[in-house]
Backbone as CSV, one residue per row, in Angstrom:
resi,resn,N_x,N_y,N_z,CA_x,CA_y,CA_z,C_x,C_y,C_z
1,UNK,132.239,136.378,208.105,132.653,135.649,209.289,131.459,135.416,210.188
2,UNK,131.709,134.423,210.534,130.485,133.924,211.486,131.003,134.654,213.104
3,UNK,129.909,134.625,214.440,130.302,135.007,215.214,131.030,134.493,215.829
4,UNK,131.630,133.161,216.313,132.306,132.428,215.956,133.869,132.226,215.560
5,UNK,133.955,133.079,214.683,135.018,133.458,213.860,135.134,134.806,214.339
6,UNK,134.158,135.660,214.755,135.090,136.685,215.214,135.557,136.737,216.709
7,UNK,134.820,136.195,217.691,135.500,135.927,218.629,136.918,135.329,218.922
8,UNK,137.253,134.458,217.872,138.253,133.946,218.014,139.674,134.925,217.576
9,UNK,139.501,135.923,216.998,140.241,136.461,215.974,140.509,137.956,217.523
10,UNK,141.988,137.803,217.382,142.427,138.875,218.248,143.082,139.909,217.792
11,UNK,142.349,141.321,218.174,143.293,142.218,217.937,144.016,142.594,217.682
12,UNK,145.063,142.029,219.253,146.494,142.380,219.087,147.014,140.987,219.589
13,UNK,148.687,140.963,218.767,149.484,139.676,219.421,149.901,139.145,220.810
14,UNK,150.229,140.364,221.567,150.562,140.836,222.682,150.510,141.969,223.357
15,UNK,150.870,142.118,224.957,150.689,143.664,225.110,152.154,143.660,225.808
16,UNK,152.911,144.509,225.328,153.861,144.838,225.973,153.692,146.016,227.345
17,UNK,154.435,145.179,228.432,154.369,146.222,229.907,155.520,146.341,230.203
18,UNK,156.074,147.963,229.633,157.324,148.515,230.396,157.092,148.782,231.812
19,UNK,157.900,148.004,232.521,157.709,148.347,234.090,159.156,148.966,234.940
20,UNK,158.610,149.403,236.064,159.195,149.950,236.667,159.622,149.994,238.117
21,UNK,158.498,148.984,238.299,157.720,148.947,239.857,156.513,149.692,240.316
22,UNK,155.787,150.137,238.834,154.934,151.130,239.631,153.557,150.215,239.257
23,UNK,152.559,150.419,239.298,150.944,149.760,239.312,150.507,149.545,237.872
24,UNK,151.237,149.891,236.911,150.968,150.032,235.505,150.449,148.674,234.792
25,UNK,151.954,147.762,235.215,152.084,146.195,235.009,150.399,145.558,235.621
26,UNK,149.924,145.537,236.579,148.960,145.029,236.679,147.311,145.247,235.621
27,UNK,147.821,147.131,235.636,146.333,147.443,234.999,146.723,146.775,233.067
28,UNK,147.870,146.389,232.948,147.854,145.626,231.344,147.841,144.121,231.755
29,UNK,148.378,143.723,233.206,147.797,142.054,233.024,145.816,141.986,232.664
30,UNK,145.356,143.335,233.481,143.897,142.139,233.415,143.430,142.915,232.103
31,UNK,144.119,144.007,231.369,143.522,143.933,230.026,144.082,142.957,229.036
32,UNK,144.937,142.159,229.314,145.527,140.896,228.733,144.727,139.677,229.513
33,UNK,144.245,139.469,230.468,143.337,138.694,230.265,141.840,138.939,229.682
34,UNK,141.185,139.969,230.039,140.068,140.453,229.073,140.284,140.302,227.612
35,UNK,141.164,140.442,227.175,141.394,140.080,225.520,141.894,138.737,225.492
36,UNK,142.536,137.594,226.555,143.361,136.615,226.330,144.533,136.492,225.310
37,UNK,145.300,137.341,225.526,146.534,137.497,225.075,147.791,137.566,225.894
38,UNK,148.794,137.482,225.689,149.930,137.304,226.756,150.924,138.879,227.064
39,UNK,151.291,138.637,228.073,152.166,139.912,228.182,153.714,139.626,228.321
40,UNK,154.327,140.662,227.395,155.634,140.997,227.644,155.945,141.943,228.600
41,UNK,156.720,141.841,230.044,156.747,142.617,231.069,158.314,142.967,230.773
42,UNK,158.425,144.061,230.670,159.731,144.539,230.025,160.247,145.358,231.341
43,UNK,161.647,145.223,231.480,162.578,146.381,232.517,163.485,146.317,231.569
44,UNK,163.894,147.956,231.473,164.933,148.697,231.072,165.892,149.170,231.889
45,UNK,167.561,148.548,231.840,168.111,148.750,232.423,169.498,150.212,231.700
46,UNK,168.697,151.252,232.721,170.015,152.493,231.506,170.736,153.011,232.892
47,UNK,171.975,152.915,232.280,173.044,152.906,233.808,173.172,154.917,233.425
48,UNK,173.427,155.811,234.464,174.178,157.077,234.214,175.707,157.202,234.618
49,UNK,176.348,157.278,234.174,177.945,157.326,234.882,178.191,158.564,234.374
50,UNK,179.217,159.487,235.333,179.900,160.567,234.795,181.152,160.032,234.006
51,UNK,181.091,160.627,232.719,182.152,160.425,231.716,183.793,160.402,232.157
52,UNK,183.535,161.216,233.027,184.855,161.410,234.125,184.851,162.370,235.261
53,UNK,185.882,161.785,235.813,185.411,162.697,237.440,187.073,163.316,237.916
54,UNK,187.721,164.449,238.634,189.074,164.473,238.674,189.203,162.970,239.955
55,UNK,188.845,162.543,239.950,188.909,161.382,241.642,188.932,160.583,240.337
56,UNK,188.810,160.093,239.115,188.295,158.426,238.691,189.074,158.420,237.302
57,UNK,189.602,157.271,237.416,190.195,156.979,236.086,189.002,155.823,235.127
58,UNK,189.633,155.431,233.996,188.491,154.745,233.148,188.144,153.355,234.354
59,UNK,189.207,152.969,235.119,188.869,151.469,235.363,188.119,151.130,236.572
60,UNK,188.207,152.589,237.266,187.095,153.127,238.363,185.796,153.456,237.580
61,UNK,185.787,154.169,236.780,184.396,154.224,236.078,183.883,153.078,235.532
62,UNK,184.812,152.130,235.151,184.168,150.731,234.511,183.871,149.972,235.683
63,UNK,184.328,149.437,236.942,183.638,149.634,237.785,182.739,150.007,238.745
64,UNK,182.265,151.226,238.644,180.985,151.994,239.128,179.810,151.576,238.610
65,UNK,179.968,151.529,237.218,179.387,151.422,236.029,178.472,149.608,236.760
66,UNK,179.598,148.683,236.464,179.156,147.918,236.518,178.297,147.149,237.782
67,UNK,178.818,147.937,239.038,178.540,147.595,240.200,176.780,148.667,239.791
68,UNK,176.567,149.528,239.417,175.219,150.183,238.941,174.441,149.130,238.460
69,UNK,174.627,149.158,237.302,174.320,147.581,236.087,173.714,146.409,237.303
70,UNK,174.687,145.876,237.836,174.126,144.920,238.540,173.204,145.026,239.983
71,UNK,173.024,146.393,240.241,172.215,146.556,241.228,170.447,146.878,240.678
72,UNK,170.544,147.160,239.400,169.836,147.694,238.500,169.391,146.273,237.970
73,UNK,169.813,145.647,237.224,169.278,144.135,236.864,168.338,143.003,238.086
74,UNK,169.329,143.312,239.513,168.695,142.589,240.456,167.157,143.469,240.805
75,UNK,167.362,145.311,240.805,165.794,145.474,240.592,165.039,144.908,239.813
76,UNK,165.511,145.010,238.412,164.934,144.505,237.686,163.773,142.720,237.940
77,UNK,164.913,142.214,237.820,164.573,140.496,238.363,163.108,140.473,239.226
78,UNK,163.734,141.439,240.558,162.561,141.411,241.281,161.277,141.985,241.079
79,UNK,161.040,142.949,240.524,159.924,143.813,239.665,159.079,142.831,239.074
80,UNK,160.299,142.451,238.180,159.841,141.658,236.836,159.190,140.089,237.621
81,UNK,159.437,139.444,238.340,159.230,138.599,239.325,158.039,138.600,240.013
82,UNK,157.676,139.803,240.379,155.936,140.221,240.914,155.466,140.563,240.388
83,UNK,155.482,140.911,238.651,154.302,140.944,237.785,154.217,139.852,237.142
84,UNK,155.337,138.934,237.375,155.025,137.645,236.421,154.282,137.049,237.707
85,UNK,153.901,136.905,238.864,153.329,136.281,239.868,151.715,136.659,240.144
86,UNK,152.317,137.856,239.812,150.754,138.211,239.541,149.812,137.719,237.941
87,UNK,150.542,137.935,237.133,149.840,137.700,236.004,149.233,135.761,236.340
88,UNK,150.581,135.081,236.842,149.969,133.481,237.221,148.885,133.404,237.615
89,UNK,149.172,134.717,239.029,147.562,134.633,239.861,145.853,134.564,239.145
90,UNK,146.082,135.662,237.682,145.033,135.944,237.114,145.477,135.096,236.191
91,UNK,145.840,134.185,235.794,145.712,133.202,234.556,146.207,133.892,233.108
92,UNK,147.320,134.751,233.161,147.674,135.454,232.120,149.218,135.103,232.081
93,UNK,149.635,134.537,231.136,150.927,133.960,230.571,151.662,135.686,230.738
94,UNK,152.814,135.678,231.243,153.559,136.798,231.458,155.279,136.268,231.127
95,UNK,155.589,136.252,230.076,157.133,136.533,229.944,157.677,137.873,230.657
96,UNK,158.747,137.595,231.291,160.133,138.652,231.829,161.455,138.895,230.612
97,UNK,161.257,140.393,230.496,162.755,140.347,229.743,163.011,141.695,229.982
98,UNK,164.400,142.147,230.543,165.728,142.815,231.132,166.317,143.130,229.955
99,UNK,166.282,144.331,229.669,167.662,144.614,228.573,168.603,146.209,228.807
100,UNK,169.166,146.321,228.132,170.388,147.336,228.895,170.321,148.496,227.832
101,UNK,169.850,149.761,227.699,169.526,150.823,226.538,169.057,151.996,227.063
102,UNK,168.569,152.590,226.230,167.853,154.028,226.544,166.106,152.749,226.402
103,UNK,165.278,153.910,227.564,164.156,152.933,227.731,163.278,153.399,226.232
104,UNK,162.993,154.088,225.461,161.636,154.006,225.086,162.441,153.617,223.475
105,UNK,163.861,153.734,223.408,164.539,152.834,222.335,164.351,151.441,222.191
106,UNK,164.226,150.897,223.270,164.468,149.633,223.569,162.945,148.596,223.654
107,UNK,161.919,149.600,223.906,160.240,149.146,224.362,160.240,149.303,222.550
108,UNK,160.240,150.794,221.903,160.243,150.637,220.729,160.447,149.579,219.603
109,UNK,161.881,149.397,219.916,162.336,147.942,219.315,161.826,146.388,219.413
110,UNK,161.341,146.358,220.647,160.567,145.146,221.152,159.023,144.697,220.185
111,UNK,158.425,145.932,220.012,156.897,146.447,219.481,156.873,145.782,218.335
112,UNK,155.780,144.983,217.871,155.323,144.443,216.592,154.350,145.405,215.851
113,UNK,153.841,145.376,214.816,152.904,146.106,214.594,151.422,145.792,215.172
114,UNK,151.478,144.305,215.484,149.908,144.178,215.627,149.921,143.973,217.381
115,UNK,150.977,144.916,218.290,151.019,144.483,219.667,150.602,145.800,220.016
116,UNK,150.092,145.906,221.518,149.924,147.361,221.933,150.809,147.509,223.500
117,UNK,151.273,148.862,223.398,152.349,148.841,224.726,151.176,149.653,225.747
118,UNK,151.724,149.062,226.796,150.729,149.820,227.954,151.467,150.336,228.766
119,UNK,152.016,151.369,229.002,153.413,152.249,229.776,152.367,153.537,230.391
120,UNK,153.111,153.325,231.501,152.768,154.998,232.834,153.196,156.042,231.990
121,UNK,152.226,156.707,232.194,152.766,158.419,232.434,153.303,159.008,233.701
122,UNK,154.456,159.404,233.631,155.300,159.383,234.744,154.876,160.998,235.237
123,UNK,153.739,162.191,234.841,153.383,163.233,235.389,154.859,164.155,235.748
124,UNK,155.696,164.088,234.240,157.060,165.169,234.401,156.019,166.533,234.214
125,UNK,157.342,167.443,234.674,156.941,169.231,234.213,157.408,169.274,232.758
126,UNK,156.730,170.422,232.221,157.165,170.791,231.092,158.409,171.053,230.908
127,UNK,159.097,171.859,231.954,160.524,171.360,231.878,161.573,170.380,231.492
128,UNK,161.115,169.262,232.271,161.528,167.976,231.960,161.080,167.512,230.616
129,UNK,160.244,167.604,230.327,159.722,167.103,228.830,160.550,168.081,227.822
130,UNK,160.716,169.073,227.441,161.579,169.900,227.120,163.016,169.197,227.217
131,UNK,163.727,169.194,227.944,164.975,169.057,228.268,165.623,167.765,227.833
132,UNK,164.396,166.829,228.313,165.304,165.104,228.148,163.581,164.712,227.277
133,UNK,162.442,165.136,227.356,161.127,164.254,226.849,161.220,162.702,227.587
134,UNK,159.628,162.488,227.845,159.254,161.470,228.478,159.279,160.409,227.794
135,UNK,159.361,158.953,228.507,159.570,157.983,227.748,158.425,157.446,226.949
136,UNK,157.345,157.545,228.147,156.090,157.806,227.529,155.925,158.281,226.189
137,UNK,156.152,159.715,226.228,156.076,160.730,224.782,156.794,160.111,223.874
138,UNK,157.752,159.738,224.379,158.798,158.519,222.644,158.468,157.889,222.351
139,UNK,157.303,157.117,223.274,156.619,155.661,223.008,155.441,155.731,221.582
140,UNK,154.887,156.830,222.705,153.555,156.909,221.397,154.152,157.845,220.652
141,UNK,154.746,158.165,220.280,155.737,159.333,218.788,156.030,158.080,218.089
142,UNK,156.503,157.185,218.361,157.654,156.287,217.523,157.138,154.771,217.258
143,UNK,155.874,154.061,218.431,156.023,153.015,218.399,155.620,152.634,216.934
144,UNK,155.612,151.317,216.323,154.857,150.840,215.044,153.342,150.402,215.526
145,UNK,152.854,150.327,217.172,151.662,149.785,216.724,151.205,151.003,218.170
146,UNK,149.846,150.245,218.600,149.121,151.581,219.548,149.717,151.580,220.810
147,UNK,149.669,152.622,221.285,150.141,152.674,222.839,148.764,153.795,224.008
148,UNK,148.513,152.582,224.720,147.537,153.168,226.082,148.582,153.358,226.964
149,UNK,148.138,154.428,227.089,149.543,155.596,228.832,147.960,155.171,229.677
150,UNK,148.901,155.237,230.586,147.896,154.694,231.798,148.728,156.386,233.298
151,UNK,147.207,156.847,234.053,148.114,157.523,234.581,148.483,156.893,236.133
């Protein structure tokens, strides 16, 4: 290959950015423009409801539920909304996409082999990692291609 030819030839397809609202999304827009590749800015929407409560029947819980869901999506929107504004700012193509799961199931599923995810380390206790494990930690355990934790 000429030099030429390797400049042109990229790494990776994309970088996927699970966001949250926290500073993460930006530090993978400008390594997506340093490589010129595009970003997927991902929000995960995972509702918690108690299974049952003595106060709530199913159609109160399917309501809670959903009134959650939709307060959770409109974060979403907006999150997802100021990293796609930002990425415009720096000249980096930024798709938005919202989906409803357990989060590092769902970033997982998204992942190509030749993409790299760029997700926070959210600084749990060992406790917490123990008990439920970070999404982070599922990310790079499971993804198919590389994952940079950013702290």
């Amino acid at each position: 290959m000429k030099g030429d030819e390797l400049m042109e030839k990229k790494e990776f397809g994309k970088i996927i950015a699970p966001v949250d609202g926290s500073k993460t999304a930006k530090k993978a827009i400008s390594l997506a423009k340093n490589m010129g590749i595009d970003v997927v800015a991902m929000y995960v929407v995972q509702i918690h409801t108690p299974l049952s409560t003595p106060l709530a029947n199913g159609h109160v819980l399917m309501e809670i539920y959903k009134a959650q869901k939709k307060k959770e999506q409109s974060k979403g929107q907006s999150v997802l909304s100021k990293i796609k504004e930002i990425g415009t700012k720096m000249g980096v193509n930024v798709s938005k996409k919202i989906v409803d799961g357990h989060p590092a199931e769902e970033i997982i599923k998204e992942a190509k082999k030749n993409d790299l995810i760029v997700i926070g380390s959210k600084g749990t206790t060992a406790l917490d990692r123990l008990l439920m494990g970070s999404v982070a930690e599922n990310v790079v355990h499971h993804a198919p291609c590389p994952v940079m934790v950013v702290k």
